[in-house]
C-alpha positions as CSV (number, residue, x, y, z in Angstrom):
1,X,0.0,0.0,0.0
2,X,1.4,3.7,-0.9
3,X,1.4,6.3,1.8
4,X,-0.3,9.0,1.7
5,X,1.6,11.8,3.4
6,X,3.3,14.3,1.8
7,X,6.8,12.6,2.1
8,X,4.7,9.7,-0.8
9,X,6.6,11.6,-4.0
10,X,10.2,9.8,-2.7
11,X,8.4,6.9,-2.2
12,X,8.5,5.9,-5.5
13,X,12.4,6.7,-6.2
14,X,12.9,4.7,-3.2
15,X,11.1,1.4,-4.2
16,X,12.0,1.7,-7.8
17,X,16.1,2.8,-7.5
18,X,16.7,2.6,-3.4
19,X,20.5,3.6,-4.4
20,X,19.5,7.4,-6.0
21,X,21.4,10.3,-3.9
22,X,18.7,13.1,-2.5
23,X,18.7,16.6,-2.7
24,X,21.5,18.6,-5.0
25,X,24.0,16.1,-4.5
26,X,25.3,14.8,-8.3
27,X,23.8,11.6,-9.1
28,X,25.1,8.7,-8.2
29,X,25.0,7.1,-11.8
30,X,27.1,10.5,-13.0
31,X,29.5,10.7,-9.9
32,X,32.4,9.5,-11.6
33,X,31.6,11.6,-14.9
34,X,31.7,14.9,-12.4
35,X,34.5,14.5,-10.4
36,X,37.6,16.8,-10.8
37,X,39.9,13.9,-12.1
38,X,37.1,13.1,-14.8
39,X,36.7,16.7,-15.4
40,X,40.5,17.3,-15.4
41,X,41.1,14.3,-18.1
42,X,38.5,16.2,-20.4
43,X,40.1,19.2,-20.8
44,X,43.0,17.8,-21.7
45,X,41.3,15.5,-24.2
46,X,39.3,17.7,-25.4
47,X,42.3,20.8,-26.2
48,X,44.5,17.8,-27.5
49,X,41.5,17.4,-30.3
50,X,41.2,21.1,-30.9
51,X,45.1,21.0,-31.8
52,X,44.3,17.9,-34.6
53,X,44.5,14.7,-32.1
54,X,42.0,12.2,-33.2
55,X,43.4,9.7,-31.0
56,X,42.4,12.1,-28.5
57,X,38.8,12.1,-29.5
58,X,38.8,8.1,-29.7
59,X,39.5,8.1,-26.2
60,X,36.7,10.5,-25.5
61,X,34.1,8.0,-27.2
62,X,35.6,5.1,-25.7
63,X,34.8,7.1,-22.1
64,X,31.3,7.9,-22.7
65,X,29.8,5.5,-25.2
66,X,28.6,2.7,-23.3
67,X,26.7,5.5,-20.9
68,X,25.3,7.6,-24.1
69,X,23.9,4.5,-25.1
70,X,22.6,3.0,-22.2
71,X,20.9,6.6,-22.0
72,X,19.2,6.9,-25.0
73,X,17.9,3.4,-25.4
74,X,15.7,4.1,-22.0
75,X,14.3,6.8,-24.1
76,X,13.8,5.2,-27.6
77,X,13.3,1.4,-26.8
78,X,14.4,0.4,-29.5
79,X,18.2,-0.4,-30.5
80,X,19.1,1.2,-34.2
81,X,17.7,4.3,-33.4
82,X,19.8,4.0,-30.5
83,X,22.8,3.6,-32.4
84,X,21.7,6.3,-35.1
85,X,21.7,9.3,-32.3
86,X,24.7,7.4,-30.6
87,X,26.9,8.2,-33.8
88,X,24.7,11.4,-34.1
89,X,25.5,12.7,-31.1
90,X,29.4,12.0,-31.2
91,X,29.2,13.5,-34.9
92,X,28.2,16.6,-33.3
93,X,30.4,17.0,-30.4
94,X,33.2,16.5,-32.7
95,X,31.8,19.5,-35.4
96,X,31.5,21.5,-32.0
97,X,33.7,21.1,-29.9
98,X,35.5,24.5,-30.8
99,X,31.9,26.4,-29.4
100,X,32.6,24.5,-25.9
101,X,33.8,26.9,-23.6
102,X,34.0,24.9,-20.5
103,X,31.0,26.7,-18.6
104,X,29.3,23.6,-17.5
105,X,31.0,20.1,-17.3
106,X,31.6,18.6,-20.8
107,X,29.4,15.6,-19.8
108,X,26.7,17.6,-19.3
109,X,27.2,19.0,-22.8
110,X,27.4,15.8,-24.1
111,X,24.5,14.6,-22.6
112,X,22.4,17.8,-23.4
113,X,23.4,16.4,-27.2
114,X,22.3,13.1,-26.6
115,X,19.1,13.5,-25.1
116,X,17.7,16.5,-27.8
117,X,18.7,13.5,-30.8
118,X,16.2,11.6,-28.3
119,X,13.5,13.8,-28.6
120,X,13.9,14.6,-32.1
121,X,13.8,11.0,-32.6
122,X,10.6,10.6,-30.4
123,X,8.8,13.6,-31.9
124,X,9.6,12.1,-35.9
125,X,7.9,8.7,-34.2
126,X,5.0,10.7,-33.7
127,X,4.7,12.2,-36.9
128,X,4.8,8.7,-38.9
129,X,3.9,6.6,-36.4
130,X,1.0,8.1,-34.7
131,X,-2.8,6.6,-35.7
132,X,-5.8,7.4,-33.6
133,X,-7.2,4.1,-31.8
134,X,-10.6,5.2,-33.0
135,X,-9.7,4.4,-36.6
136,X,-11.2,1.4,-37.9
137,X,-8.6,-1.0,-40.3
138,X,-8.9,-2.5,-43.2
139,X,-9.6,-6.8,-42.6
140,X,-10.6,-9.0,-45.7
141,X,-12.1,-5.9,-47.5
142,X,-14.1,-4.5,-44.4
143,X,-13.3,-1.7,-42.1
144,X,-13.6,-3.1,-38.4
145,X,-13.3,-1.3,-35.2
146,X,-9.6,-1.5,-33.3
147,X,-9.8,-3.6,-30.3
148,X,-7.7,-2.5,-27.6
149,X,-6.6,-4.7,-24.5
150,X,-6.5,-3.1,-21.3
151,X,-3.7,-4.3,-19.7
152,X,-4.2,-2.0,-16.8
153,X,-7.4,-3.6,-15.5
154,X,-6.3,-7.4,-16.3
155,X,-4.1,-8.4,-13.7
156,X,-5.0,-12.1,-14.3
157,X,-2.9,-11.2,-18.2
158,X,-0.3,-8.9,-16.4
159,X,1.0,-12.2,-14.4
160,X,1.7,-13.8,-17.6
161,X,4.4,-11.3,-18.3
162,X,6.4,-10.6,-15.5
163,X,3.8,-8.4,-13.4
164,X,5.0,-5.6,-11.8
165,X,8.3,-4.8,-14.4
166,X,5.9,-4.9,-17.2
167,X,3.7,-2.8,-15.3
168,X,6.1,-0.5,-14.4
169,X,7.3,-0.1,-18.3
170,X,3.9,0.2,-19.4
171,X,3.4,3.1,-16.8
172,X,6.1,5.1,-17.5
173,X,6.0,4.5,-21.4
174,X,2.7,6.3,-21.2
175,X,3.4,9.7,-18.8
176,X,3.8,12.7,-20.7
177,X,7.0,13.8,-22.6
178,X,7.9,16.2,-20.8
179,X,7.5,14.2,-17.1
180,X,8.3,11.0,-18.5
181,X,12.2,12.0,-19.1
182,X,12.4,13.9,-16.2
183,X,11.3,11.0,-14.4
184,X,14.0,8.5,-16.1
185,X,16.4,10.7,-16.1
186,X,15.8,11.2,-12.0
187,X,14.6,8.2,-10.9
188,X,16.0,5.6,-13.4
189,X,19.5,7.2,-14.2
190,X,20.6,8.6,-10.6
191,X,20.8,12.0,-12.4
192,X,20.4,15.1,-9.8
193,X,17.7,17.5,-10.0
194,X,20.9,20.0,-10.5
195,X,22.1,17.8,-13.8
196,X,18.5,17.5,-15.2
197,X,18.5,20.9,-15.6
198,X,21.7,22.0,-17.0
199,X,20.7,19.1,-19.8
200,X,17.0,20.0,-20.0
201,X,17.6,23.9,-19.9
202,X,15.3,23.9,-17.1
203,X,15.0,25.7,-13.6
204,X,15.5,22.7,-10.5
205,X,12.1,24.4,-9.6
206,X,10.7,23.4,-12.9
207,X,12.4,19.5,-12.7
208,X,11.4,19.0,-9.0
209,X,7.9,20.4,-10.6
210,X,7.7,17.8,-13.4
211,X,9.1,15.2,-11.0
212,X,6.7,15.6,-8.7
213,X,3.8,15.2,-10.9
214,X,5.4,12.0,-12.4
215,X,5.5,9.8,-9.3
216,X,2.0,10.9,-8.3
217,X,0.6,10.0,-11.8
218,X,3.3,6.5,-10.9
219,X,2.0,6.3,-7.8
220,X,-1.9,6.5,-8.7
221,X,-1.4,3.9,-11.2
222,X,0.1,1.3,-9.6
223,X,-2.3,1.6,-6.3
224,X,-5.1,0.8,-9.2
225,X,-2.7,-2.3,-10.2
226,X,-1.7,-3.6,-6.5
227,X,-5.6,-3.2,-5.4
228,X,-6.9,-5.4,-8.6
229,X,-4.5,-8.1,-7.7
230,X,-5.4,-8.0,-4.1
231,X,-9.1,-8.3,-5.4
232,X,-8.2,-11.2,-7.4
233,X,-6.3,-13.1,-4.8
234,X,-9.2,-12.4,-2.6
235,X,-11.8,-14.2,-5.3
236,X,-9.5,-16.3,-6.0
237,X,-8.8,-17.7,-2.3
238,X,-12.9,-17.0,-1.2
239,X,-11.5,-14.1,0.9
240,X,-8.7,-13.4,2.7
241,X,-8.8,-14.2,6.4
């Protein structure tokens, strides 16, 4: 059962990654990416390939790839777009890398490059992709009616496919956009509030904002899902005692 004081919106972040630093702190996934040695080996890297050393810039993918990856496959779900923005992204940051001037940490850069060829990504989808449920298709000739499974209220279907993580991926495939990466990013990643923004362009007022809304959307959701499968247990077993 969720609580319901008003200490319920770190609830969430505690049952779905218990290891995520609080408050302003950097996140614990990014720690290492922050610190002043990591910082440090960047700017050396990163004058050596504004002098003509492509070595130098080899070394940089080889430090980051595996996390820009593992990034923007949480957004896109699906593994060659994945790879597209991967190369996109290190295409970029090698065409730019004279306009860096050092004001934020080059990771953050970085990642603000990665996640926008995310959302451009997500917001072509959209454009192609995007059919209204209330259209009927075309079967043997006829136009019939879309039939759309509920997942939500079908527990008894939800077992069959590893419950609560399928739940959970369903959930947060559906919130908004704009809370939806927030959320990931927060939640999922170990980014802080602090990060988010400098990536997002955003105030921490506005992240903690969309955060908030997020897990309460998570939260409401998933006390729907917990209560059907405690009525179903209950009808199942004639009532619990």
């Amino acid at each position: 059962m969720w609580p319901t004081n008003k200490g319920e919106v770190e609830t969430f972040n505690d049952f779905y990654h218990p290891n995520v630093k609080k408050e302003e702190e950097p996140g614990a996934a990014e720690s290492q990416l922050y610190s002043d040695e990591s910082r440090k080996e960047d700017a050396i890297l990163i004058e050596k390939v504004k002098q003509g050393g492509f070595d130098a810039f080899e070394r940089i993918v080889r430090k980051y790839e595996s996390r820009i990856y593992s990034h923007c496959v949480k957004f896109l779900n699906n593994q060659e777009d994945t790879e597209d923005v991967l190369q996109e992204t290190f295409l970029q940051v090698y065409r730019s890398l004279d306009s860096f001037r050092g004001d934020a940490a080059f990771s953050t850069w970085l990642f603000k490059i990665a996640t926008n060829g995310c959302l451009m990504r997500l917001r072509k989808r959209k454009k192609v992709d995007l059919v209204s449920i209330d259209k009927p298709i075309e079967f043997d000739g006829s136009m019939v009616r879309r039939e759309i499974v509920d997942w939500s209220k079908n527990p008894t279907l939800m077992s069959n496919a590893d419950d609560l993580r399928v739940t959970l991926d369903r959930v947060i495939a559906a919130l908004p956009e704009d809370k939806r990466i927030v959320f990931i990013m927060k939640d999922v990643e170990g980014f802080s509030n602090v990060e988010i923004g400098q990536i997002l362009n955003m105030t921490v007022a506005a992240v903690k904002s969309r955060l908030h809304r997020a897990r309460l959307i998570l939260r409401e959701e998933l006390t729907s899902y917990f209560n059907g499968t405690l009525e179903q247990a209950k009808s199942q077993k004639g009532g619990l005692q």
